[in-house]
N, C-alpha and C positions, 0 to 999 in steps of 0.2 A: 695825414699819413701816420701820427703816433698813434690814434687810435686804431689805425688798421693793422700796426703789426706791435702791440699794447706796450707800447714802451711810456710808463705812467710819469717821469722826468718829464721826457718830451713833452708829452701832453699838456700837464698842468704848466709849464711854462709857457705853451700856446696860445692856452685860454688864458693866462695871463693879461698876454700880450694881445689878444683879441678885442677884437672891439664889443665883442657880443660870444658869450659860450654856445650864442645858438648860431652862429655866423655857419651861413651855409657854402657848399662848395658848388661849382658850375651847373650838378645836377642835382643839387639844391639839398644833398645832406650834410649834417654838421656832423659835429664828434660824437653824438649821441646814436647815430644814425651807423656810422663807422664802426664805433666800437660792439654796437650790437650786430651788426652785418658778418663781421670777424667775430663774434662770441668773444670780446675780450672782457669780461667781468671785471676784472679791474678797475678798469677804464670807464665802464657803464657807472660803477658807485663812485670815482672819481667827481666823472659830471653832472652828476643826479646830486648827489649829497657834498660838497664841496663845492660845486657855480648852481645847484639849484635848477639844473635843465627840468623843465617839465617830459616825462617819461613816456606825453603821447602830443610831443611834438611830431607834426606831420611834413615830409620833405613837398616841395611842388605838388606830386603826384598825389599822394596822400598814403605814403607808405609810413609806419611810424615804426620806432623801435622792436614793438612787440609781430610786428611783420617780419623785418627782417632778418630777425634773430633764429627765422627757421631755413634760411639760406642756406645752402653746401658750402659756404666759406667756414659758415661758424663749426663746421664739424660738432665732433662731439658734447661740444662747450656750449650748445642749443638749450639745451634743458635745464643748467644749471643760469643761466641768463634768462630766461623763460621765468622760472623760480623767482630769482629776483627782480623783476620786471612787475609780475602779476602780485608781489610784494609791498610795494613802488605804489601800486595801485594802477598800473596800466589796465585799458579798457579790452579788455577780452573781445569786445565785442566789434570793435571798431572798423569801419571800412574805408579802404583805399577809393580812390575816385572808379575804378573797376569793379566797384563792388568786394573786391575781394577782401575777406576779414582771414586773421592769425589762423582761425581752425582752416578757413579755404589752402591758403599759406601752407599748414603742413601738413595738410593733404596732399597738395600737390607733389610735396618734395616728399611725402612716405615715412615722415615722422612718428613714429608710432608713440615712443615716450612724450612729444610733447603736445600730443591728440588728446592722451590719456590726459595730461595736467592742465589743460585747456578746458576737456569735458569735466573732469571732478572742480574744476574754478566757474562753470556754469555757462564754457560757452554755447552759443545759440547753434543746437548741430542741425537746425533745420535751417539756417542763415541763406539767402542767394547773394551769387553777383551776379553784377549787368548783364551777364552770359543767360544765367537763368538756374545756374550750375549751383547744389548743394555743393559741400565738401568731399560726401562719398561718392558725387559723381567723378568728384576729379581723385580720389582713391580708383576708382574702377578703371579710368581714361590713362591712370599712367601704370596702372596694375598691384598696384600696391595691394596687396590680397590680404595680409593682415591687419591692415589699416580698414579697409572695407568689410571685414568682419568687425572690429571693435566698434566702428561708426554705426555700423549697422543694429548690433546690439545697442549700441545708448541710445538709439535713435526708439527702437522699441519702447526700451524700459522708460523714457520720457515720454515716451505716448501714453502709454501704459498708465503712469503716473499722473497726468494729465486728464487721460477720460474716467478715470477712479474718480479726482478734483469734482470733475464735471459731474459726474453722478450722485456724488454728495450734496451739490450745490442742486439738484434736481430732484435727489430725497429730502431736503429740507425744502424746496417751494412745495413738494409733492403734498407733505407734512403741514405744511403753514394749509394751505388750501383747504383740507381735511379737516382741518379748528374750525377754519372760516365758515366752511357747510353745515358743521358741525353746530357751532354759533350760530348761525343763519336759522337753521331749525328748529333751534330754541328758544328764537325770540317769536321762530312766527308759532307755535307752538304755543306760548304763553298770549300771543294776540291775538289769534283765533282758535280757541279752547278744540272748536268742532274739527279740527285736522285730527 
């Protein structure tokens, strides 16, 4: 309960008194789990940096901090926990037992600020869950229009990006091959004078 409504006294006298700073509640999240659910920043560097919580601690399900910090509880205080999270060194990329990873997370809920800091932190926007579901499926499914534009853009420019990689990596075999024949000619050239 301190961490859900950031009262940082409370809290650290909690964990105190705790048996474990990761000690979970009946639906198996702890104070790391709370305080990012509620966006209490405080709270999040409290238990990270002062008991040492690992920051991709997973509840039962396999929800971790950097999931539910894109909740409607945390209101506006989403991004600035986000920040310090993907700081922490939380896994961008992680997924719950549903498949669902952080970017599915605020796709769902239409977070547009923390899509945007998820994509420039390198999430995977081509990622599925068990559904089958990208992330701007589920921008288009709950209507999020400018979440599905932005997704839609990285999604290019990382293709984009990707088959450029790939073309290089296919002018350079194209290149090696062209020596190889090249060589090849040369030596049979010098073996049998009469070609």
């Amino acid at each position: 309960m301190a961490a859900t409504v950031g009262n940082l006294h409370w809290l650290q006298e909690c964990l105190q008194k705790a048996e474990s700073p990761n000690q979970a509640d009946i639906n198996g999240f702890s104070a790391i789990h709370l305080a990012a659910l509620h966006g209490r920043l405080e709270c999040l560097k409290l238990v990270v940096e002062k008991f040492e919580v690992d920051v991709n601690l997973a509840s039962l399900t396999g929800w971790t901090p950097i999931h539910l910090v894109m909740n409607k509880e945390s209101g506006p205080r989403a991004l600035e926990c986000l920040q310090y999270l993907i700081g922490k060194g939380a896994d961008i990329n992680i997924q719950n037992q549903g498949g669902t990873s952080p970017l599915h997370k605020a796709a769902s809920e239409g977070r547009l600020n923390c899509i945007i800091e998820l994509v420039k932190a390198g999430a995977d926007v081509h990622a599925k869950d068990a559904e089958g579901q990208q992330p701007i499926d589920l921008c288009r499914i709950w209507a999020h229009r400018s979440c599905a534009r932005y997704l839609s853009d990285a999604m290019w420019k990382i293709d984009k990006r990707n088959f450029a990689r790939e073309m290089q990596k296919l002018n350079q075999i194209k290149s090696k091959c062209q020596r190889s024949e090249q060589n090849f000619w040369k030596l049979e050239k010098v073996r049998s004078p009469q070609l």
